[in-house]
ROMI-677508 format. One record per atom (N, C-alpha, C): atom name; x, y, z; residue number from 1. Coordinates in steps of 0.2 Angstrom, whole numbers, padded with zeros to 4 digits. Layout:
REM ROMI-677508
REC	CA	X	Y	Z	NUM
...
//
This chain:
REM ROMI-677508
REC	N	-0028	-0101	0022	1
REC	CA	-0034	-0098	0018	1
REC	C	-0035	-0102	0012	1
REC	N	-0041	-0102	0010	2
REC	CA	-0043	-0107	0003	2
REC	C	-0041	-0104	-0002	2
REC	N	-0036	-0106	-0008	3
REC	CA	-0035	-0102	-0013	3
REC	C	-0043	-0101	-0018	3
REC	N	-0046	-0096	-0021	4
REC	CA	-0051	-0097	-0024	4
REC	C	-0049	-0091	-0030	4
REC	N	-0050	-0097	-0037	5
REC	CA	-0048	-0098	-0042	5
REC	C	-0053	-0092	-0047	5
REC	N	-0059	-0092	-0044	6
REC	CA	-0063	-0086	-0048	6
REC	C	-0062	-0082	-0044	6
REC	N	-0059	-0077	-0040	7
REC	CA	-0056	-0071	-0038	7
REC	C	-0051	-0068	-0041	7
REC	N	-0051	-0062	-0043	8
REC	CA	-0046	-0058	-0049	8
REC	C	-0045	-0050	-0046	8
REC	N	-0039	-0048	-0047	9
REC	CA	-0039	-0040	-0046	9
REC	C	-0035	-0038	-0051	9
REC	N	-0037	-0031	-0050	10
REC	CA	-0035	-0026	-0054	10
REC	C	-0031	-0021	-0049	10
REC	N	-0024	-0019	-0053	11
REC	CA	-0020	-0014	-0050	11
REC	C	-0017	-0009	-0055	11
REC	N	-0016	-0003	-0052	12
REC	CA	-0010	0001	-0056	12
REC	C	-0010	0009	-0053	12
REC	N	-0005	0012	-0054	13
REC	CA	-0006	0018	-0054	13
REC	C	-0011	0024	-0053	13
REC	N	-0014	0028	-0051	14
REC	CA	-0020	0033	-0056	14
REC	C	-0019	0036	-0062	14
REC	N	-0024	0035	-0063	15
REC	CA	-0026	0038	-0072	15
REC	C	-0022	0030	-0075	15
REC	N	-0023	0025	-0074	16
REC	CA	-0020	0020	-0078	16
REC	C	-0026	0018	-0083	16
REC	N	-0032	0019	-0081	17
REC	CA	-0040	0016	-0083	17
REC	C	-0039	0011	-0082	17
REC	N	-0040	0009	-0074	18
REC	CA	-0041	0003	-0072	18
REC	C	-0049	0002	-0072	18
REC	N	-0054	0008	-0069	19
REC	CA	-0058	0008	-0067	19
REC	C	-0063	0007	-0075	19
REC	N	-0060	0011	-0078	20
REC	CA	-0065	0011	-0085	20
REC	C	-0063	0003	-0087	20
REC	N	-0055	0002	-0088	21
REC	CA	-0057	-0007	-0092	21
REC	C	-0061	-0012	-0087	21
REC	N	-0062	-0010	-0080	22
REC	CA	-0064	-0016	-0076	22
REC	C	-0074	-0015	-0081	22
REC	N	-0077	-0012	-0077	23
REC	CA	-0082	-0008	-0081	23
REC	C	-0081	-0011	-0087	23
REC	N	-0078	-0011	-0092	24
REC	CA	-0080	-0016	-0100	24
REC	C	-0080	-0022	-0098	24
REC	N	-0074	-0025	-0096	25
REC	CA	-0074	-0032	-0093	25
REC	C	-0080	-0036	-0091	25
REC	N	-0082	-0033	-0087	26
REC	CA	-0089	-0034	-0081	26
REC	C	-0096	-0033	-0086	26
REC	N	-0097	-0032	-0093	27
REC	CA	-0101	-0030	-0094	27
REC	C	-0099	-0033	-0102	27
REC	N	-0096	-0035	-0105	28
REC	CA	-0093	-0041	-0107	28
REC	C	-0095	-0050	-0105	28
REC	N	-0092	-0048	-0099	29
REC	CA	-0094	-0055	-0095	29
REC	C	-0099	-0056	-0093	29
REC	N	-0104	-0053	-0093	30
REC	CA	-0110	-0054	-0092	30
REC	C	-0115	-0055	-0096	30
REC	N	-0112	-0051	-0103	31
REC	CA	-0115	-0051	-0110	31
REC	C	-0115	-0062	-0111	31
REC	N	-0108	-0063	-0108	32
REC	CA	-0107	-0071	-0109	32
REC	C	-0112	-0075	-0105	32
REC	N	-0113	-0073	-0102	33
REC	CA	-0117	-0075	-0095	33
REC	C	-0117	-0078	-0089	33
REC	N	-0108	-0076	-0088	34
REC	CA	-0107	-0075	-0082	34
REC	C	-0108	-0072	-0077	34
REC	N	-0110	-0075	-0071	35
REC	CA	-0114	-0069	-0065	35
REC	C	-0104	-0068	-0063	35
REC	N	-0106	-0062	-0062	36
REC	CA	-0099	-0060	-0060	36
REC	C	-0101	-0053	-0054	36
REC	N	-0096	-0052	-0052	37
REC	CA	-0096	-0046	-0046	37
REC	C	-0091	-0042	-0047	37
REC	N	-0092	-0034	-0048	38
REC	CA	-0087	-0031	-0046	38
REC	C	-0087	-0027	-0041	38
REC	N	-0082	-0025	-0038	39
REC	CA	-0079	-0023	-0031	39
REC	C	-0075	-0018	-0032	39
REC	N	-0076	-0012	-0028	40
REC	CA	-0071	-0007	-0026	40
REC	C	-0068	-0007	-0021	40
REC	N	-0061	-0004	-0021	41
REC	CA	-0058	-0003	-0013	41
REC	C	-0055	0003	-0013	41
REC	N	-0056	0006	-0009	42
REC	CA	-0060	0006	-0003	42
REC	C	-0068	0006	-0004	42
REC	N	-0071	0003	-0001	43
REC	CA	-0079	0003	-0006	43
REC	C	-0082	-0004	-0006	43
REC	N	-0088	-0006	-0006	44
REC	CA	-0091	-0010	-0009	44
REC	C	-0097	-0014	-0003	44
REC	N	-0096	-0010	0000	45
REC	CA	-0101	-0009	0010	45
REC	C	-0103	-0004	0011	45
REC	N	-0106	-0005	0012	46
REC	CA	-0110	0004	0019	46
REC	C	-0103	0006	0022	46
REC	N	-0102	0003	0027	47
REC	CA	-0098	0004	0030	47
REC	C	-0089	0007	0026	47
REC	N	-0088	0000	0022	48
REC	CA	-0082	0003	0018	48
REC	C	-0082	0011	0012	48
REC	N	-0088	0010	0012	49
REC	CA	-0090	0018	0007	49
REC	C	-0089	0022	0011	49
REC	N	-0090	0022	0018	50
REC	CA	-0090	0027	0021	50
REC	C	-0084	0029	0022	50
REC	N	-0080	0024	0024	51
REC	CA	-0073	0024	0026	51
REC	C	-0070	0029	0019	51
REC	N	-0071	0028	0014	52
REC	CA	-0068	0029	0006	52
REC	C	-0068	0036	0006	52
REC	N	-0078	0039	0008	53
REC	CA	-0078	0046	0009	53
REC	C	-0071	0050	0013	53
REC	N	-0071	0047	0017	54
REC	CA	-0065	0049	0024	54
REC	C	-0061	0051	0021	54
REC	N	-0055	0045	0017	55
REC	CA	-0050	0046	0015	55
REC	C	-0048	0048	0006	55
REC	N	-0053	0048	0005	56
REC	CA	-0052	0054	-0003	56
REC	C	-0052	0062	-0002	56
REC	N	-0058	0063	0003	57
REC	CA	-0061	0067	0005	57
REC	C	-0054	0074	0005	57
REC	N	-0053	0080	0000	58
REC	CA	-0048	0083	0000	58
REC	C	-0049	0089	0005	58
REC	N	-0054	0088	0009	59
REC	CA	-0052	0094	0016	59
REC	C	-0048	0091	0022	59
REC	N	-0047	0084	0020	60
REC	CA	-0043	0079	0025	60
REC	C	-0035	0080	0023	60
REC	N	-0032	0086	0022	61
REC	CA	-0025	0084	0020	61
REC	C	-0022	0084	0027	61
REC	N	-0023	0085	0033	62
REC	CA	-0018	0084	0037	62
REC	C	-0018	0075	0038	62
REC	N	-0021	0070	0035	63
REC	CA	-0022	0063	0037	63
REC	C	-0015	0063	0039	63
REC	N	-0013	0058	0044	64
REC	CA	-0007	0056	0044	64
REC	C	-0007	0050	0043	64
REC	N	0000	0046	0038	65
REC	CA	-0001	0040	0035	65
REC	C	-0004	0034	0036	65
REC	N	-0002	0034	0046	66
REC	CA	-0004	0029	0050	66
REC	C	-0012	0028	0048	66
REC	N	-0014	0034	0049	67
REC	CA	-0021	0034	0049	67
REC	C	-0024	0031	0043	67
REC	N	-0020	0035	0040	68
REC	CA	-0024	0034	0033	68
REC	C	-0022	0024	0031	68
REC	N	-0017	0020	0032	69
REC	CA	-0016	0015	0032	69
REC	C	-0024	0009	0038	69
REC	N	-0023	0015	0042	70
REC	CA	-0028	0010	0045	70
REC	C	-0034	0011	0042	70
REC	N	-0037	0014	0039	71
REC	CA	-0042	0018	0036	71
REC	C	-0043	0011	0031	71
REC	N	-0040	0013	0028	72
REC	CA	-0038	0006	0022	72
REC	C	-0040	0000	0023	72
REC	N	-0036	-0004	0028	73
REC	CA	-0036	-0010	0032	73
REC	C	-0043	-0008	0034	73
REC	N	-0046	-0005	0039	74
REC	CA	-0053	-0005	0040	74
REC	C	-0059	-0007	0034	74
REC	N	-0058	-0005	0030	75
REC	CA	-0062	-0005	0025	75
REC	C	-0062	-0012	0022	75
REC	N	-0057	-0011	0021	76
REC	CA	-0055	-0019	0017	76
REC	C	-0056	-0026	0020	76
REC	N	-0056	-0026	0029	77
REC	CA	-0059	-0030	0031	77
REC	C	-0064	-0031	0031	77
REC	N	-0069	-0026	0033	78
REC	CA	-0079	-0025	0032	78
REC	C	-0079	-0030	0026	78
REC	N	-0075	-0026	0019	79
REC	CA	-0078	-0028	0012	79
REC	C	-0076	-0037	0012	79
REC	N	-0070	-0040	0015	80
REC	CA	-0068	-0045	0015	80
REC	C	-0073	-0051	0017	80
REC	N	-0075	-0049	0024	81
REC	CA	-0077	-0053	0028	81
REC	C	-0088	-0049	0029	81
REC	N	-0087	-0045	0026	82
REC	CA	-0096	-0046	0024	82
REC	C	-0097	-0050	0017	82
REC	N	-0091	-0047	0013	83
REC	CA	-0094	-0048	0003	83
REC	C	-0091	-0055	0000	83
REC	N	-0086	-0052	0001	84
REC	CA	-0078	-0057	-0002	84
REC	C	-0081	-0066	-0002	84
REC	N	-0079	-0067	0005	85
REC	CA	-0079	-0072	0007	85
REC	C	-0084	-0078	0006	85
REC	N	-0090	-0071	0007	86
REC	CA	-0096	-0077	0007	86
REC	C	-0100	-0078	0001	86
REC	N	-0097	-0073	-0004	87
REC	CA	-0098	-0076	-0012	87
REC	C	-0094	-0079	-0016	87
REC	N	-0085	-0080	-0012	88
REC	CA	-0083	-0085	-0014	88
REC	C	-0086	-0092	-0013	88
REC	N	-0087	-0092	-0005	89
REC	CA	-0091	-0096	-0004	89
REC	C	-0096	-0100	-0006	89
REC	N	-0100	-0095	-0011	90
REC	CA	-0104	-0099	-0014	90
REC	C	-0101	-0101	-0022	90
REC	N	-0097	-0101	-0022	91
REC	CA	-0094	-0100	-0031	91
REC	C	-0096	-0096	-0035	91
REC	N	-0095	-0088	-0033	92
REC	CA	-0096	-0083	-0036	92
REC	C	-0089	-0080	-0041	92
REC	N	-0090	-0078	-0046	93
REC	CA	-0084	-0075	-0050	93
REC	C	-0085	-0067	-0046	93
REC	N	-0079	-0066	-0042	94
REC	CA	-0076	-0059	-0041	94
REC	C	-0071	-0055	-0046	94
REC	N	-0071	-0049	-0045	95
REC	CA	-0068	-0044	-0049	95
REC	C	-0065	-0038	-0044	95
REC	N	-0061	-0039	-0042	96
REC	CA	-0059	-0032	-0038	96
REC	C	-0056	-0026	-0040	96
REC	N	-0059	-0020	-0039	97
REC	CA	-0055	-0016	-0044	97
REC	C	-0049	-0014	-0038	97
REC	N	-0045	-0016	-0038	98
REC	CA	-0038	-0013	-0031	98
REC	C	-0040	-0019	-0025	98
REC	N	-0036	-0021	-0021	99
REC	CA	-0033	-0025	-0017	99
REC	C	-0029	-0024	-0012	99
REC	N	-0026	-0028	-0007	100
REC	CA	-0021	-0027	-0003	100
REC	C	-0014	-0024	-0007	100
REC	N	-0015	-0025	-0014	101
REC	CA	-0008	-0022	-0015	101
REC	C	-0007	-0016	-0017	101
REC	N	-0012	-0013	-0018	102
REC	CA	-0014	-0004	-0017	102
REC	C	-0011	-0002	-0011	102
REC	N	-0012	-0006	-0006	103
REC	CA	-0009	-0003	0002	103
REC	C	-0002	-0004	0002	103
REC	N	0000	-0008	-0001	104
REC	CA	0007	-0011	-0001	104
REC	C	0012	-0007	-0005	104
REC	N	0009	-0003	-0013	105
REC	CA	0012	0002	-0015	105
REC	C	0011	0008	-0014	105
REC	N	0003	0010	-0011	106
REC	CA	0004	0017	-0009	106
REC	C	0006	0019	-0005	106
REC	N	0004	0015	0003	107
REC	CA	0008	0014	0008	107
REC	C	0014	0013	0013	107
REC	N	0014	0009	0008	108
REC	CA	0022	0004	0011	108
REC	C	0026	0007	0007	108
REC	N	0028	0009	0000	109
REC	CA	0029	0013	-0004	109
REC	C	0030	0022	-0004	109
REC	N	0025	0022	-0006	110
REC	CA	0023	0028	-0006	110
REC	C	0025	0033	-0001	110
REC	N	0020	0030	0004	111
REC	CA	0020	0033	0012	111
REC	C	0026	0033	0013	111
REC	N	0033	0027	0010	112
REC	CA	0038	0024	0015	112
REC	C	0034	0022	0022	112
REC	N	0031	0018	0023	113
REC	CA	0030	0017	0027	113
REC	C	0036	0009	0030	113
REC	N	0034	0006	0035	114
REC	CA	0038	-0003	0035	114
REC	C	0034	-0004	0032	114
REC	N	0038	-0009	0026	115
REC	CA	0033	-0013	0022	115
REC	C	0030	-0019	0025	115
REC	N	0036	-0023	0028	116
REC	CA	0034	-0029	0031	116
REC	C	0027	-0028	0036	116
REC	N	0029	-0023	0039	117
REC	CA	0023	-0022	0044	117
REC	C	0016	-0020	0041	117
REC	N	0015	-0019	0034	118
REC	CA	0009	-0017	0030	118
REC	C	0008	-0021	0028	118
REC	N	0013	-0026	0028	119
REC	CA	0010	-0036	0024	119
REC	C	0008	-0038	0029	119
REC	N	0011	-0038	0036	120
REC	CA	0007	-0042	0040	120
REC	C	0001	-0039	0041	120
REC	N	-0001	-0031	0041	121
REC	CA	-0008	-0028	0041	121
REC	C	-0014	-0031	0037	121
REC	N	-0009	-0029	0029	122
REC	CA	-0014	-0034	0023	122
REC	C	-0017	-0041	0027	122
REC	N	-0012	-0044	0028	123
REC	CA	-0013	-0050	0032	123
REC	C	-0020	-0051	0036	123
REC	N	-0019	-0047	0040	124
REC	CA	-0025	-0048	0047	124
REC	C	-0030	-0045	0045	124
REC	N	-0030	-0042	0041	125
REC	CA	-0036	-0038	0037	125
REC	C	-0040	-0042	0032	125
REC	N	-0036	-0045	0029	126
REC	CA	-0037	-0050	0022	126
REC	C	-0040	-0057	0026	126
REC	N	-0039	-0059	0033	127
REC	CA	-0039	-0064	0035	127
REC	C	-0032	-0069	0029	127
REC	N	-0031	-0068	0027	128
REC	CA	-0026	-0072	0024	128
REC	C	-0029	-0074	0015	128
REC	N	-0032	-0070	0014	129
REC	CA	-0036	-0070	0007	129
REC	C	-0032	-0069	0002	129
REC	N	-0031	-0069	-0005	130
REC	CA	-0028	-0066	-0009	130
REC	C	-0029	-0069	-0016	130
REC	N	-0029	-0064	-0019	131
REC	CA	-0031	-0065	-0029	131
REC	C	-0028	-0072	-0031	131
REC	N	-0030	-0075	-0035	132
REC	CA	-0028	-0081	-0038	132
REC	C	-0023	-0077	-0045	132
REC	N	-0025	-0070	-0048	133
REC	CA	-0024	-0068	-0052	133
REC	C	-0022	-0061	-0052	133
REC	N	-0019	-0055	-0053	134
REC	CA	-0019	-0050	-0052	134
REC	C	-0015	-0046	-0057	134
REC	N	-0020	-0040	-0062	135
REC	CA	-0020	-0037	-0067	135
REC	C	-0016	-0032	-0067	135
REC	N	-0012	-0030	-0068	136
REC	CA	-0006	-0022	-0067	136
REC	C	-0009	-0021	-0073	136
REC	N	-0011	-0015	-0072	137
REC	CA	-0012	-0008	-0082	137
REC	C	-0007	-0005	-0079	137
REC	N	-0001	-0007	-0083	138
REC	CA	0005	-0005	-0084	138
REC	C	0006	0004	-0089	138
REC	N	0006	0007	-0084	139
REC	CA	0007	0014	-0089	139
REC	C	0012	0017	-0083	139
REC	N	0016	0024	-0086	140
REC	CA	0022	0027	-0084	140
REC	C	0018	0032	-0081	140
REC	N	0021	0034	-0076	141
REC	CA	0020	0040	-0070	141
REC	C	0019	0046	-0074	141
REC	N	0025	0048	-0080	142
REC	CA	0025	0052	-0084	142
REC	C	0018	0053	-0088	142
REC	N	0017	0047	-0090	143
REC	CA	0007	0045	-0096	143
REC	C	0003	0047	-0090	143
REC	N	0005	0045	-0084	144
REC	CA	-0002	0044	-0079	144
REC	C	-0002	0053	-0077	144
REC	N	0003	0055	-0077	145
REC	CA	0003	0065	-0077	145
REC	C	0000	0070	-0083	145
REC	N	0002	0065	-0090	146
REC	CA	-0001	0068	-0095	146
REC	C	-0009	0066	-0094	146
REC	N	-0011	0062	-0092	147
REC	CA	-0019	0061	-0092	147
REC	C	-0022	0065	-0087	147
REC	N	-0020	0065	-0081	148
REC	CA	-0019	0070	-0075	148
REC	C	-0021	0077	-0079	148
REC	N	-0019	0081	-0081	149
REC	CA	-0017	0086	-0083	149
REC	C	-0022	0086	-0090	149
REC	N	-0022	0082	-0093	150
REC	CA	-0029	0081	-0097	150
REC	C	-0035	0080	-0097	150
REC	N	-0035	0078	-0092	151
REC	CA	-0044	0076	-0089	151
REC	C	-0048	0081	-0086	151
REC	N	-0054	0081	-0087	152
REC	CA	-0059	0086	-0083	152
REC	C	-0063	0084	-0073	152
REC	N	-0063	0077	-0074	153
REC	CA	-0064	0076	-0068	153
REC	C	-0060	0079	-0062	153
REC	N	-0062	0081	-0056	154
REC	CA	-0061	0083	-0049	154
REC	C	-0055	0077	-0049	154
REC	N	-0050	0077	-0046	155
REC	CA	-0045	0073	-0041	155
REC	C	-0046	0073	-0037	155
REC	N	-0045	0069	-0033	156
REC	CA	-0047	0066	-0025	156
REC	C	-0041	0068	-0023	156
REC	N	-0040	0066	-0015	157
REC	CA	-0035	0070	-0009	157
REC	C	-0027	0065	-0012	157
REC	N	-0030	0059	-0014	158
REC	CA	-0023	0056	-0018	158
REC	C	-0021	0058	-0024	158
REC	N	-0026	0059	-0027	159
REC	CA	-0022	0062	-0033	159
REC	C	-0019	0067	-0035	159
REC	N	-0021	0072	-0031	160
REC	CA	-0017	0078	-0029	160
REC	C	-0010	0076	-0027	160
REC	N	-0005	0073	-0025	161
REC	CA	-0001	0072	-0023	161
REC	C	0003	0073	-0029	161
REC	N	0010	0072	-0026	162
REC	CA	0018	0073	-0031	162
REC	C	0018	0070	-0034	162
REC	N	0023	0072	-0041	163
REC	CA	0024	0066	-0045	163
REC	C	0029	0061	-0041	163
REC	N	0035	0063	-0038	164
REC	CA	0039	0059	-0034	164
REC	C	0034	0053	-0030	164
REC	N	0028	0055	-0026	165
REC	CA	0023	0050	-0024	165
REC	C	0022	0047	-0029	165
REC	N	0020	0045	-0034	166
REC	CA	0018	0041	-0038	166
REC	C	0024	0039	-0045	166
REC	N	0028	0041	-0042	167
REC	CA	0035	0037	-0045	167
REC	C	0036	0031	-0038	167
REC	N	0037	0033	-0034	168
REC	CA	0037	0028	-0027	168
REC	C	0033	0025	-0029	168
REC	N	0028	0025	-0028	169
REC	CA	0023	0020	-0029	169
REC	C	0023	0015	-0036	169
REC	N	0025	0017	-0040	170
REC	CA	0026	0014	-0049	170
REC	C	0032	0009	-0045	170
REC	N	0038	0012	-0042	171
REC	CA	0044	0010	-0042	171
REC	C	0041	0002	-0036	171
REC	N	0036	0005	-0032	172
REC	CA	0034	-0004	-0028	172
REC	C	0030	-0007	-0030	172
REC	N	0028	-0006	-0035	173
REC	CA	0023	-0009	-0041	173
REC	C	0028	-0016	-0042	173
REC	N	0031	-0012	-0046	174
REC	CA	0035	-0015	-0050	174
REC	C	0041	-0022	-0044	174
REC	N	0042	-0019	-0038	175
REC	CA	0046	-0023	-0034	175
REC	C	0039	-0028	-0033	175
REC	N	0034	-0026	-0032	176
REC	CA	0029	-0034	-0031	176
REC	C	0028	-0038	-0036	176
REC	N	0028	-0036	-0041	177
REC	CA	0027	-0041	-0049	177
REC	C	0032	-0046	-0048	177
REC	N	0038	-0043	-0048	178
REC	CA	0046	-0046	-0048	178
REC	C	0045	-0051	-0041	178
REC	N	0042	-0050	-0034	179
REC	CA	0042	-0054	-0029	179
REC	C	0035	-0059	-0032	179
REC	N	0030	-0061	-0034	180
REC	CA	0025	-0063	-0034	180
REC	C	0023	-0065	-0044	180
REC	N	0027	-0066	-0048	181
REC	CA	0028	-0065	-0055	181
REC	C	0022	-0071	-0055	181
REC	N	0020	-0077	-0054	182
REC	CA	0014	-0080	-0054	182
REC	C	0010	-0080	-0053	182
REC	N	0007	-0072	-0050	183
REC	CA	0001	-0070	-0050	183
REC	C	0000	-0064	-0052	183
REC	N	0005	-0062	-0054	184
REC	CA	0003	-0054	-0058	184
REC	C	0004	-0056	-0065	184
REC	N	-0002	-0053	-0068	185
REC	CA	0000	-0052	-0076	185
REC	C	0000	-0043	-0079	185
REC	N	0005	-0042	-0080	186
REC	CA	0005	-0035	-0083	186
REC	C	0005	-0033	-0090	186
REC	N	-0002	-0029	-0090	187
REC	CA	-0005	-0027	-0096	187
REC	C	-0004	-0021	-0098	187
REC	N	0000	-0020	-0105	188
REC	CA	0001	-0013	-0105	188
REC	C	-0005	-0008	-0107	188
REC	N	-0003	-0003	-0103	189
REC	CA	-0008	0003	-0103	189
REC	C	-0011	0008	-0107	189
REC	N	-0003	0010	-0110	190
REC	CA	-0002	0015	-0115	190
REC	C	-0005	0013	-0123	190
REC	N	-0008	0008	-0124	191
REC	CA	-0013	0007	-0127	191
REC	C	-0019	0011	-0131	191
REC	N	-0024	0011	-0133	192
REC	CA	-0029	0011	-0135	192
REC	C	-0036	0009	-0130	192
REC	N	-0041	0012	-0127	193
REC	CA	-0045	0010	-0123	193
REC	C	-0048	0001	-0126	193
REC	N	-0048	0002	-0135	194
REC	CA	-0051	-0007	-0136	194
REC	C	-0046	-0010	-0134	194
REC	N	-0039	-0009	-0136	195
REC	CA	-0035	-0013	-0136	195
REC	C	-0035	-0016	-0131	195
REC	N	-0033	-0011	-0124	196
REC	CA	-0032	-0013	-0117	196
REC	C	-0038	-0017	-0116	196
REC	N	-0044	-0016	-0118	197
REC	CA	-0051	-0021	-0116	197
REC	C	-0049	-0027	-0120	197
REC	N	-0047	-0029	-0125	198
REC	CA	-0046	-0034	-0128	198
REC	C	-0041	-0038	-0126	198
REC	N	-0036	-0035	-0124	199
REC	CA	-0030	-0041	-0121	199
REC	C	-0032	-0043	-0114	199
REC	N	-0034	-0039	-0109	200
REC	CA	-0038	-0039	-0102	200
REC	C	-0044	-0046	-0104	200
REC	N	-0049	-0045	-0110	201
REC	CA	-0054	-0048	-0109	201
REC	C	-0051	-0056	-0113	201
REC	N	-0046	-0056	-0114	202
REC	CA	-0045	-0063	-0116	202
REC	C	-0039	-0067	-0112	202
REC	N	-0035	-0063	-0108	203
REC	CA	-0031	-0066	-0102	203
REC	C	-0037	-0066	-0096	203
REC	N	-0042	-0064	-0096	204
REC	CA	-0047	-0066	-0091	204
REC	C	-0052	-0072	-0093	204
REC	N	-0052	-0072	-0100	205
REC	CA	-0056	-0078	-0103	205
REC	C	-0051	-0086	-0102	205
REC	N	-0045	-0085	-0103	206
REC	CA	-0040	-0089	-0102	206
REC	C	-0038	-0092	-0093	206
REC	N	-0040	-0087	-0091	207
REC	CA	-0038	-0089	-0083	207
REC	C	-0044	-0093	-0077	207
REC	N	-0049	-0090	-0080	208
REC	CA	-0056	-0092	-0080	208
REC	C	-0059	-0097	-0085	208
REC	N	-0055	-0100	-0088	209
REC	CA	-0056	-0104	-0096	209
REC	C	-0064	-0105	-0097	209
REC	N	-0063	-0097	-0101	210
REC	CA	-0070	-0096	-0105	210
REC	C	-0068	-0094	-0109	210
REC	N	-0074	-0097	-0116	211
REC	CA	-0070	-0096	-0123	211
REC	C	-0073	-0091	-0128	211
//
């Protein structure tokens, strides 16, 4: 698979504000006059929104992991193989808010599910695609509970879950940064919303060398 240099993702925990810093980024960049696209996962198709509704959907609490993995992997492929590939193809700047390694730590992690077995899934799903670059918002399970518990928005059927869940999940975060250090850059979280926009918007002005 062709590595492409203007595709970037964003990862982390919930309640990290990935979603609000990609949203300034994107709109930022475009202030510069870059055409850029931003992408949700699960999301970003007809079809993958649909998928999204399924597995947020908090009357689904019996999902079982399998499922809910395959769910993922469905989506992800649609969005890959309709959006992804054929705007890289044309030499479009991508933004992805979450990636295959959301499946790999909520997943493979979280779930306990085999991980190897979600890498190869990542795999066939991705057709063998992958970030040239990939954003961790670095915050603690414990900040990501405090904002939890602060916020006024509805939770979705994952966010409802344990904190133990989302220490798993922090805890294979952190194991993929450690296996894959040349494509992650992690941005601390616990910040200030400009701050976190300001270090985000100049490690992506740097990677993309725009000045």
């Amino acid at each position: 698979m062709k590595n492409y240099e203007r595709f970037i993702s964003f990862e982390g925990i919930d309640f990290c504000g990935k979603s609000t810093q990609t949203a300034i980024l994107l709109e930022t960049l475009q202030e510069k006059g870059i055409n850029v696209h931003l992408l949700r996962e699960p999301g970003g198709t007809i079809i993958s929104e649909k998928v999204r509704s399924i597995i947020l959907d908090k009357a689904h609490l019996e999902m079982h992991a399998k499922a809910e993995i395959l769910l993922y992997s469905a989506a992800r492929a649609q969005l890959v193989h309709q959006k992804l590939l054929p705007l890289l193809e044309e030499g479009e700047y991508i933004i992805a808010d979450r990636f295959y390694d959301s499946t790999t730590a909520y997943q493979g992690y979280g779930r306990q599910l085999d991980v190897a077995f979600v890498q190869q899934l990542n795999h066939f799903a991705t057709s063998g695609l992958r970030p040239a670059k990939t954003l961790f918002i670095d915050i603690s399970p414990e900040e990501a509970l405090r904002r939890q518990k602060a916020g006024e928005r509805q939770k979705d059927r994952l966010e409802n879950e344990s904190a133990r869940f989302f220490q798993l999940i922090y805890d294979g975060y952190q194991r993929l940064i450690k296996e894959a250090p040349e494509r992650f850059i992690v941005i601390p979280g616990e910040d200030s919303i400009e701050n976190v926009a300001k270090n985000i918007q100049e490690t992506v002005f740097k990677i993309w060398n725009q000045e």
